[in-house]
N, C-alpha and C positions, 0 to 999 in steps of 0.2 A: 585856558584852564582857570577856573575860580581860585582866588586867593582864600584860604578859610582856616581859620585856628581851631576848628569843631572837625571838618575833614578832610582828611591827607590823602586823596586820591593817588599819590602817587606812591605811598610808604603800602597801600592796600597792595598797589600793583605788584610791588617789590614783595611782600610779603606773600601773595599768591604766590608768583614767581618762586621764591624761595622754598614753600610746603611740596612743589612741583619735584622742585628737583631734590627735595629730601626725601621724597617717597620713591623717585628713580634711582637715588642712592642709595635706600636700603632694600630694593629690589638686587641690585648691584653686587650688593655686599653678602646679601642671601642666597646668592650663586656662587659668587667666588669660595664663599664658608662649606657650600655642600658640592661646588662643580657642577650642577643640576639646573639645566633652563625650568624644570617642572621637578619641584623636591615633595610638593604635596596638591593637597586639591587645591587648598589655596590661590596656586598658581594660573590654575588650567583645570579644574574638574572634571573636563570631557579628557582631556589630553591623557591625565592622571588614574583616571579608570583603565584607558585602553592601555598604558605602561604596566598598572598592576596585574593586567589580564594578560603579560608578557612576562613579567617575571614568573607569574605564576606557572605558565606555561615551560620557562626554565627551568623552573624547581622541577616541574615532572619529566623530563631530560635528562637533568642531573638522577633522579630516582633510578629513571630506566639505565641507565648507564651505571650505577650501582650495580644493579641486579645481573646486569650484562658480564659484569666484572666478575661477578661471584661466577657464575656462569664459564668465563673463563677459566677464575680459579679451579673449578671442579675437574675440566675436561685436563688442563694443562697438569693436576695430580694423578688423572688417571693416564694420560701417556703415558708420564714418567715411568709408573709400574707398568706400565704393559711392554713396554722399553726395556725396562730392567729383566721383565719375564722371558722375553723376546732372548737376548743375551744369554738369561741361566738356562733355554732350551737349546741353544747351541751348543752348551757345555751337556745338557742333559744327553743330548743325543751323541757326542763324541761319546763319553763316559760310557752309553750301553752296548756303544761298537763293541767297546775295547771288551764289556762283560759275555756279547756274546761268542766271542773269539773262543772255539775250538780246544786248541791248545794249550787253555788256562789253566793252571790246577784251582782246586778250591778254595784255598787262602788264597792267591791271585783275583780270583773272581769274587770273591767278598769284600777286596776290597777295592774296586769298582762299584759293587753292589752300595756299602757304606755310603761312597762318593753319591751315588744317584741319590740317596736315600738325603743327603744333607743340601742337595742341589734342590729339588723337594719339598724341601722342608723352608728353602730360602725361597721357592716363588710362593710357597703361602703366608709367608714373612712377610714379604713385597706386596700383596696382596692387601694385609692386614693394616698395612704402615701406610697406604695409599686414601687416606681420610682426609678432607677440606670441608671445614668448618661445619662435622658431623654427616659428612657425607661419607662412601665411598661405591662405588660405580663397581667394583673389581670383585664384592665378596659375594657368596650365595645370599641372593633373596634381596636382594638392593631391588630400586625398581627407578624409572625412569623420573626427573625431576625436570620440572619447568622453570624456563628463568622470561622475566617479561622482556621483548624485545623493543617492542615502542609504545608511546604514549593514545597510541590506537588502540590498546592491548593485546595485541600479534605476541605471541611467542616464540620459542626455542626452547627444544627438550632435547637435554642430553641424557640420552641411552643407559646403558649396563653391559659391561664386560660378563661378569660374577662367575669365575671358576667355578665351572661346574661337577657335577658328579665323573667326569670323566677320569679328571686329574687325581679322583681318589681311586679309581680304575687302576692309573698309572702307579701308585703309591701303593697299592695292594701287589700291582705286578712286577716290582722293584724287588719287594720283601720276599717274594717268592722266585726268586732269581738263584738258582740253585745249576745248571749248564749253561750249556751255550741254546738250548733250544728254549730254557724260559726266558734268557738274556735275548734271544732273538722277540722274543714275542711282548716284551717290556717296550722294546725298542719301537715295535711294528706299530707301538700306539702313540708315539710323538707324530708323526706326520699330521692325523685329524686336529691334533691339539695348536698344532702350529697356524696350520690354515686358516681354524678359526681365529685364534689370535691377528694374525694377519688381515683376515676380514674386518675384526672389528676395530682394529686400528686403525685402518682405512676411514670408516665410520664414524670414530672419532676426531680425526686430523678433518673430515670435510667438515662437522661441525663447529671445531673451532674455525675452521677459516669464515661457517658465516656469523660466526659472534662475532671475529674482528670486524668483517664487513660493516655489520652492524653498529658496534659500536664507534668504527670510521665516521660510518653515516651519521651518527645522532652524535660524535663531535663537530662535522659539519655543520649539522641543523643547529646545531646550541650557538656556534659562531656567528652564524648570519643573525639569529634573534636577538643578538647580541648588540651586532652593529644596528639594527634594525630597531631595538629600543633606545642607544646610544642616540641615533639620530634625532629619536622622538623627543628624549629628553634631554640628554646634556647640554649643557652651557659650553658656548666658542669661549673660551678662558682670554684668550689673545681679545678678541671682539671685546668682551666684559670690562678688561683692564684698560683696554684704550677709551672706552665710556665713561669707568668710572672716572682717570684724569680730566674728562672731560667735564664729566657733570661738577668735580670740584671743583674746577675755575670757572663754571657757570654759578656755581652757590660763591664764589669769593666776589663774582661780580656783583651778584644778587643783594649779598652783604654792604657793597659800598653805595650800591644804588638807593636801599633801603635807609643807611646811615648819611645820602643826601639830602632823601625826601624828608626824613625828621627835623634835619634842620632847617628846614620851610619855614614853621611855624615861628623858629627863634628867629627868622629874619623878618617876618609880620610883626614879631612884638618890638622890634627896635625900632619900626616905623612909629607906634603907640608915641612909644618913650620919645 
């Protein structure tokens, strides 16, 4: 190697060496700060397109799983009343036994009649009270509402119970419950009202079980995209940290290497002298 006080080939080297592992150390550091092998395009622009074109795909996951829920929400208010209705036609129908009974005098039988009439009045109560987030499935004239199922745009529609003109059949034939043969003929109209009931409750329990499916499934899907962008992009933290000590006592070497070569020059000028 030339001796020379103009150039210090060896303080050059040191000094590369050094910008080397300053730029590996704020690589280093720009991981550990965000956890991210790829935090921007910076990093990786190919890499960093395809992670954004994943989270995006998340967000619309997370969407449909919103709507799924709502979805939920609506079907899981309308059991309830229809649950509840279920229950006050039990009572409705014991209560017209007892009105059509033979043997009742008139005060007796009015007040059975009364009872039906407040039993009645509570499944159109139930009815009324059965609303999610301005919906409600249970009252006349509702009508079927879609919820999005996947990010394919597939749906799920849940139906309509809506008490129909029948039950005011029943509420007109209550009030007019005057023996045992109109309290028989009151009664003789629970049976269709029930069936149906039972029908559509059927109806609605299988559609909630494929919202849960569904929403099962597009928990699933979001999980694996999940681990599947983590791979893409995150930083091994463990890996990171064991480099970073490394790359410092490579710049501590760097630094003593560089503070040898300088003093080159001060051992050419003492030759001078």
């Amino acid at each position: 190697m030339t001796n020379s006080v103009n150039t210090n080939p060896g303080a050059l080297t040191a000094l590369a060496s050094m910008r080397g592992i300053n730029t590996r150390l704020d690589t280093n550091a720009k991981m550990l700060q965000t956890g991210y092998r790829i935090a921007d395009a910076y990093d990786d622009a190919s890499v960093f397109a395809i992670a954004q074109g994943v989270r995006s795909n998340i967000k619309a996951h997370a969407s449909v799983q919103s709507s799924l829920n709502q979805g939920l929400g609506l079907v899981d208010v309308t059991l309830a009343a229809m649950r509840d209705i279920s229950n006050l036609i039990g009572e409705m129908r014991s209560t017209l036994m007892k009105a059509s009974d033979g043997s009742l005098s008139t005060p007796q039988r009015d007040i059975y009649k009364n009872d039906a009439l407040a039993i009645h009045n509570r499944i159109l109560l139930a009815t009324n009270a059965a609303d999610y987030n301005g919906k409600n499935q249970t009252i006349v004239g509702a009508t079927n509402v879609t919820f999005v199922a996947d990010v394919s745009g597939n749906t799920i529609t849940v139906g309509t119970y809506g008490i129909n003109p029948a039950w005011n059949n029943l509420g007109t034939a209550i009030n007019a419950i005057t023996d045992a043969a109109t309290g028989t003929a009151a009664y003789n109209l629970i049976n269709p009202l029930e069936q149906s009931l039972n029908a559509t409750t059927a109806v609605f329990a299988a559609t909630r079980r494929q919202i849960v499916q569904q929403i099962s499934f597009n928990e699933d899907l979001i999980e694996a995209t999940k681990k599947g962008l983590g791979a893409l992009v995150d930083a091994d933290v463990a890996q990171v940290m064991a480099t970073q000590q490394s790359l410092l006592a490579q710049r501590e070497l760097a630094t003593n290497s560089l503070s040898i070569a300088n003093s080159r020059p001060q051992t050419l000028l003492t030759l001078i002298r």
